[in-house]
N, C-alpha and C positions, 0 to 999 in steps of 0.2 A: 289577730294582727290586721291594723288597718293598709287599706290599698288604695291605688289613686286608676280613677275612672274619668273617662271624658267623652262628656255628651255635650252634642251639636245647640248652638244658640244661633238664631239669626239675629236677634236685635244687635250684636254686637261682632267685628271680627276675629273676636278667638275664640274657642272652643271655653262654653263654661267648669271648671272643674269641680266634681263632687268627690266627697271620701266618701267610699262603700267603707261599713265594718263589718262585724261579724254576717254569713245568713239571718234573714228574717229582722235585720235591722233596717230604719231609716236610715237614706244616704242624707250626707250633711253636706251643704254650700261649703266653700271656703270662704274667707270674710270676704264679705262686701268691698270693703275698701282694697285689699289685697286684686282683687278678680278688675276690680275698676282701674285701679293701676297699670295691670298689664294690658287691660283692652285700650288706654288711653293712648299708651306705647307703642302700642300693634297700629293701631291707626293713624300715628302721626308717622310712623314708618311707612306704609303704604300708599298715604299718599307722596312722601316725599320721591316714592319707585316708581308714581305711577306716572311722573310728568317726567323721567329721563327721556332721550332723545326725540322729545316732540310727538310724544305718544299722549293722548291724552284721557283722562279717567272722569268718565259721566257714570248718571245714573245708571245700572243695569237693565236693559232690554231684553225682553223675549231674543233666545237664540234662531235663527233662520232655520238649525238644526234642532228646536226645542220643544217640537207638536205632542213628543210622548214623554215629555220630561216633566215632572211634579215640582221639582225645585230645581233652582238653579246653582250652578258650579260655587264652590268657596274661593274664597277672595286667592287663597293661595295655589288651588287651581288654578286658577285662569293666569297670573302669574307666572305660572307655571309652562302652562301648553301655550301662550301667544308667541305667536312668529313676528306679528305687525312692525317690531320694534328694529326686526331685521328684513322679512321681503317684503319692505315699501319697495326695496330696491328692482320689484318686477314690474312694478305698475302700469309703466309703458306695455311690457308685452302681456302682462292681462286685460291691460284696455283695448292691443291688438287683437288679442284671443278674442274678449267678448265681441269685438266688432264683427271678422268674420261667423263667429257661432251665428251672431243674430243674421245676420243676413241670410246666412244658409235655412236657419230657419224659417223665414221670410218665404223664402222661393220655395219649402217644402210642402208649405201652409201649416204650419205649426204654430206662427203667428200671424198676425196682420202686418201691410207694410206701413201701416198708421202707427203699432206699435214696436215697429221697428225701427220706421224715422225717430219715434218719442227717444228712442235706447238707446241710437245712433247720437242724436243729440245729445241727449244727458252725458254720454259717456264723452263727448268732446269739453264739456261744460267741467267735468269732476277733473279730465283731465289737464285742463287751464288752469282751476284749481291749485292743484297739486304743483303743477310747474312754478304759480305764483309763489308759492308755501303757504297759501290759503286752507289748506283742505285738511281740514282735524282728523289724524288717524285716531281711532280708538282699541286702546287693548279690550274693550267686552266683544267686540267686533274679528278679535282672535288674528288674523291674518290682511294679507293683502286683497283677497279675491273678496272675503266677506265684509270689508272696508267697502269696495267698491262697492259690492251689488247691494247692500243696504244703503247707502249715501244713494245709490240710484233710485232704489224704492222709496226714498223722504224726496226727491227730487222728482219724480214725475209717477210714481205710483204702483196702480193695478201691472201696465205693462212688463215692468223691470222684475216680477214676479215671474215672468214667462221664462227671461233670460236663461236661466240654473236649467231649463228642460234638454233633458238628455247630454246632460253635465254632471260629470259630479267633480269635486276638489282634486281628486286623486287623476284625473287626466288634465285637469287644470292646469294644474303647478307642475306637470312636467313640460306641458307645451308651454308653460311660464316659461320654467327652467331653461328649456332647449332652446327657446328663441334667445334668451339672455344670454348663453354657452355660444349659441352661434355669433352674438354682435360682439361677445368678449373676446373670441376669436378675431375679426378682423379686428380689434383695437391693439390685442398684442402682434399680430401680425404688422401692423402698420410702423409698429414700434420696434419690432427686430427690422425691419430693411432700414430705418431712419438710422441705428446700430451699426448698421452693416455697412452704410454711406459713410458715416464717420470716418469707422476703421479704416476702409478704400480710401479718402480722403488723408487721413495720418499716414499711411503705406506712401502714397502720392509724393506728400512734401517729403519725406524721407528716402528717394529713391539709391540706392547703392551702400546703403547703411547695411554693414557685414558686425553680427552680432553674435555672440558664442550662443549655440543650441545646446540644449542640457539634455542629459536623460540621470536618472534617478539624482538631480540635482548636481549632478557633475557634470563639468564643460565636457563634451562630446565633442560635435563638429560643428563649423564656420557657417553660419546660415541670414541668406537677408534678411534684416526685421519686414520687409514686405511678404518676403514668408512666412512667419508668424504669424501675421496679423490676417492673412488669408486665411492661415489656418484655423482661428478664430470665427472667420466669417463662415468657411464653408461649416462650422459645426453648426451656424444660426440657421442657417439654410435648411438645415437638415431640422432644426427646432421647427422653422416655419412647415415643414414639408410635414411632420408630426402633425402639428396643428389641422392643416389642411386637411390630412388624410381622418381625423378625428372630426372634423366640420363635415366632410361627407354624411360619413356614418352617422351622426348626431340628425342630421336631416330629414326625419319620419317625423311624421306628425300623428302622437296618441289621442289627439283629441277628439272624441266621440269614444272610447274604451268607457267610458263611465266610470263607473266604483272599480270594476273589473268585467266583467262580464260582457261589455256592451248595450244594447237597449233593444226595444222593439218595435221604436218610434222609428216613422222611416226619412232619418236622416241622409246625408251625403257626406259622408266621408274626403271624398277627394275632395269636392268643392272648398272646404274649411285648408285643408292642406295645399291644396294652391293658391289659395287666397292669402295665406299666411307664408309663401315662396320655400316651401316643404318640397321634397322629392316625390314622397307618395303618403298614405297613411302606415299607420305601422299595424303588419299584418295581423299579432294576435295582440288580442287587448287585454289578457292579464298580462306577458309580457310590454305591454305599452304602457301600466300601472306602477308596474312593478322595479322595471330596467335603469339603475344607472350605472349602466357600464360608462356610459359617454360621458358623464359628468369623471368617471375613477380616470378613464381616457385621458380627457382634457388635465387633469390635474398630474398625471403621470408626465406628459407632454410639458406640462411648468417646473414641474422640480428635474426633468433632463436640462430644462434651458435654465434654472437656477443653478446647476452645475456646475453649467460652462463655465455661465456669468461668474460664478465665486471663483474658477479656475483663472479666470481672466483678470479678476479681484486681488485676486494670490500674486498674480505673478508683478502684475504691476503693483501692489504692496510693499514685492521685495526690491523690486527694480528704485525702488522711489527712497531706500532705504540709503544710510552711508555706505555700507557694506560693494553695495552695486553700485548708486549714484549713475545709473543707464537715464534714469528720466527725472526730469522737474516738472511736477504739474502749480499750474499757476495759482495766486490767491484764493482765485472765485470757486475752485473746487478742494479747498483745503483750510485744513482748521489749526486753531493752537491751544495748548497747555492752559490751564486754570493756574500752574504754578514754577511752570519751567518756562521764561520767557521765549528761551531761542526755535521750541519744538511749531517745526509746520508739519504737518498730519494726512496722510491721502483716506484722510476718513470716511469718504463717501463710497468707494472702493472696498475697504475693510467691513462695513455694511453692507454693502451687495453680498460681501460672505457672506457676512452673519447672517442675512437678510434671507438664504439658499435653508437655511433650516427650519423658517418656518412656512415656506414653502411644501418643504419634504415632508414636516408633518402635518399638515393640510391635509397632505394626500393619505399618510398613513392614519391620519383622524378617520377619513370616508372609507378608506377597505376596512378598519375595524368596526365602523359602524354597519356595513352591510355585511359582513359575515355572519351567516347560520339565520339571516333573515329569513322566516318561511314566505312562499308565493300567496296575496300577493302585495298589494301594500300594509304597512306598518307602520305606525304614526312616527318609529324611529327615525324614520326619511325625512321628517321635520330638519333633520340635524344634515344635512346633505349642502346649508345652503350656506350656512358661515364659513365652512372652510374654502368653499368653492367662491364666495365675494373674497376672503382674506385673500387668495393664491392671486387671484386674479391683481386684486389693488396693489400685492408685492412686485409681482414680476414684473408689471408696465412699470413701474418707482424704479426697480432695478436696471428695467431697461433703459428708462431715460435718464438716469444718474452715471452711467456708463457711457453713453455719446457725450452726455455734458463732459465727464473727464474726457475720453478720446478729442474732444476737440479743444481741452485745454492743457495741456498735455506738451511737452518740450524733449523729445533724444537728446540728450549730452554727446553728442557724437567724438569728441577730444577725448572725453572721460572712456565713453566705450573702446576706441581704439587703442589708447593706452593699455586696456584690460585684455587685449584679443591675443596680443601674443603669448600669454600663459596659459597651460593646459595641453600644447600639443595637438591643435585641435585638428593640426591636417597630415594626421597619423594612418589615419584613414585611406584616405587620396592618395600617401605613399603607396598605401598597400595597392592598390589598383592600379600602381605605377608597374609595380614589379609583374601581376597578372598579366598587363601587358605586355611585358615583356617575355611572357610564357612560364612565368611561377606558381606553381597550386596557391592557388587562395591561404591554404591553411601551413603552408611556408612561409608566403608573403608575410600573413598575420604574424610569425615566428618573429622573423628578420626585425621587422616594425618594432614587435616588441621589446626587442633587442637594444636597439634601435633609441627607441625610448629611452631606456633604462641608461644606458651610455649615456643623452642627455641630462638624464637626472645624474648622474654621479659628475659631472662638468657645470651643472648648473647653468644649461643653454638650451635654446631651442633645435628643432628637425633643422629649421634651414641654416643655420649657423655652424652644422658639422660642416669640415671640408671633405672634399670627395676620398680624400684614401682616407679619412675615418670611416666614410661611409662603406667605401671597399672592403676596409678589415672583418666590416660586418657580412659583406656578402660580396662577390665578384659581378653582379650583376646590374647591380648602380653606374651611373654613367651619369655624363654630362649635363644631357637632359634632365637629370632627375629635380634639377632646381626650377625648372617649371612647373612645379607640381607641391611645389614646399612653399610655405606662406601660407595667410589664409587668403588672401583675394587670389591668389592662381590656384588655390582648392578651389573657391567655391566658381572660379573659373572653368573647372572641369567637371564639374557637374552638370550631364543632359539628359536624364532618363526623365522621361514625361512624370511630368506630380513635383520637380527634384526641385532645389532651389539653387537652381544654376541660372544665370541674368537670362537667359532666353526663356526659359521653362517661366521664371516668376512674371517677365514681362507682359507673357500669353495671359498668364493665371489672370494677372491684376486687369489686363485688356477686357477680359470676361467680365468680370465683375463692375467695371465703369460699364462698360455696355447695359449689363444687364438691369444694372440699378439705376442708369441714366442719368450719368454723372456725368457734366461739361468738364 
């Protein structure tokens, strides 16, 4: 029986095929024409991959990695393992990295400060370049870092060879990584307080606006929308304060760990880490190769604050629906039907949901990829960077799709008041009426319920009984009790610090213009 074998050709990009048949036979070509066909294919495919997003496909060069290697990578290798086509996106803080490395080496004497001005230069030169969209990434070139320091060895020579000294890739791209995690940090942090302003802003023009609060989507009790929407903030707060407390920790600088191990050249560690506005360097350097918790951190930290954001999404969805008809948000943040003329859509909203999922697997993409990783790096870690650019590009989209509606955004306030008296919602308030009057909590609760239910077979409201209805139900009801019924003299009676009683939200909403420096 014949069998199909596949031996390696360079003249062509696929693999030539030969039939083996029996032992001790010649193996036979497949035909010419057949074997030409497909390599014709293969290679008008490759190069149609090779020119996506501005990666660009030259001759192949000697690898910088290549002094023990005989041949070089297959076309579908390299395809394969290049990052280029995604962390261009570090360039800036590789071209920060290399600046301090050199200099540190500079003052070590590891180089000259002749061929440190040379590297200093070039690297301002590639990075002009680059900002232009001058500067040709190439996938043989593999990556960001090996982009650069070759384009710098064609650009000023011998020196830019010194650069990689007591470097290797594997502390590189994480001091890439870490600087990037830290500036992405303050860009969504800048982006949750502009959030946060909004919402103070909408609470603002809305003052005294009394809106049913819901618990398992049933009306509950009487509560400000300025309430709400603190509540809203105070959860960003807490998103930013995650962030922050992940921006700490992310702040060691591995740079100088090398492959793992460190080196024996007598570099400065601190110097590059202060240079680069690090905390210190990071103590052991196979953990400094090895470690991304800070990146699993940061991503944990986005899909809590994608949460919110959908939880926020959600509710203004339903609120914007007929059902509720609480809010009208305007044109500019709403869409329409392909086929239904009259449909206006708070679609930008129902996306920040949608938007929260793939946030969360972002993050659950980087704990599956580092699990059962052994110490210390693994070329797996290649794959650490796309989720951590996607999460990042969602949640700032997120966040600023959410002020854009917050601040175009309308309370129906007629529509809401009409809807408040249904539900009972200052059933509650009774109950702590009668407490104070000296009745166990879990009587009060009885009476109330009672109470209730009386209404529902009358088909009225708490305030709408008269007093010896209310009598029949308990002897302890009194004249007063009609200060307590309604929902504005509920939520009139409302003072427990956090509560949403007009004194408590006043303070709340005080804090928050303060704090976010809102005229």
């Amino acid at each position: 029986m014949e069998s199909f074998t596949i031996s390696s050709t360079k003249a062509f990009c696929l693999p030539q095929l030969r039939i083996s048949g029996p032992v001790g036979h010649k193996p036979r070509s497949v035909s010419y024409a057949l074997t030409r066909r497909l390599q014709v294919r293969c290679a008008a495919e490759t190069m149609s991959s090779s020119h996506a997003d501005g990666v660009a496909e030259k001759a192949k060069e000697t690898k910088l990695w290549g002094g023990r290697f005989e041949e070089s990578v297959t076309d579908a290798v390299e395809r394969f393992t290049e990052s280029i086509s995604y962390d261009k996106e570090l360039y800036k803080q590789d071209i920060m990295g290399s600046r301090a490395h050199a200099t540190m080496l500079a003052k070590q004497g590891l180089m000259s400060t002749s061929d440190r001005d040379s590297i200093l230069q070039g690297l301002d030169e590639i990075e002009g370049k680059i900002k232009s969209g001058n500067f040709v990434w190439r996938t043989d070139r593999e990556d960001v870092h090996m982009n650069i320091e070759a384009a710098l060895t064609d650009l000023i020579g011998e020196p830019a060879k010194k650069l990689h000294t007591a470097r290797s890739r594997n502390d590189q791209v994480l001091t890439d990584f870490r600087l990037w995690c830290r500036d992405a940090i303050d860009k969504i942090i800048a982006r949750i307080k502009h959030l946060q302003a909004a919402l103070v802003i909408l609470a603002l023009k809305n003052d005294g606006l009394i809106v049913p609060g819901y618990t398992h989507l049933q009306r509950a009790q009487p509560i400000l929308l300025q309430h709400l929407l603190i509540a809203y903030i105070e959860q960003l707060e807490r998103d930013a304060g995650r962030l922050l407390d992940c921006r700490a920790r992310l702040n060691f600088c591995p740079l100088g760990a090398c492959a793992l191990a460190g080196t024996g050249l007598p570099i400065d560690r601190f110097m590059t880490s202060d240079a680069l506005g690090f905390t210190a360097p990071m103590r052991n350097s196979i953990d400094a190769v090895s470690d991304r918790d800070f990146v699993l951190e940061f991503l944990s930290a986005n899909s809590i604050m994608a949460v919110h954001l959908s939880r926020l999404g959600e509710e203004w969805v339903l609120w914007a629906s007929e059902e509720f008809g609480f809010i009208t948000p305007s044109d500019a943040v709403s869409t329409g039907s392909s086929i239904m003329p009259q449909k206006k859509n708070p679609d930008p909203m129902e996306l920040v949901r949608g938007k929260s999922a793939r946030v969360i697997g972002d993050l659950v993409t980087l704990l599956t990829l580092c699990k059962g990783l052994p110490l210390a790096y693994n070329r797996d870690l290649q794959e650490d960077k796309e989720p951590a650019f996607d999460s990042v590009k969602t949640i700032l989209g997120m966040l600023e799709v959410s002020a854009e509606f917050a601040q175009n955004v309308t309370f129906n306030r007629e529509r809401i008041q009409k809807a408040l008296p249904a539900g009972h919602l200052d059933a509650t308030t009774l109950a702590d009426y009668l407490v104070k009057k000296g009745v166990p909590f879990r009587t009060s609760h009885d009476i109330v319920g009672r109470s209730v239910a009386f209404c529902v077979s009358k088909g009225c409201q708490l305030q709408d009984l008269h007093l010896d209805e209310l009598r029949s139900i308990s002897s302890v009801f009194d004249e007063d009790v009609y200060e307590y019924l309604g929902v504005e003299n509920a939520v009139k009676k409302f003072s427990s610090y956090g509560s949403t009683g007009s004194e408590c939200v006043s303070s709340q909403l005080g804090y928050w213009v303060t704090k976010l420096g809102i005229n």
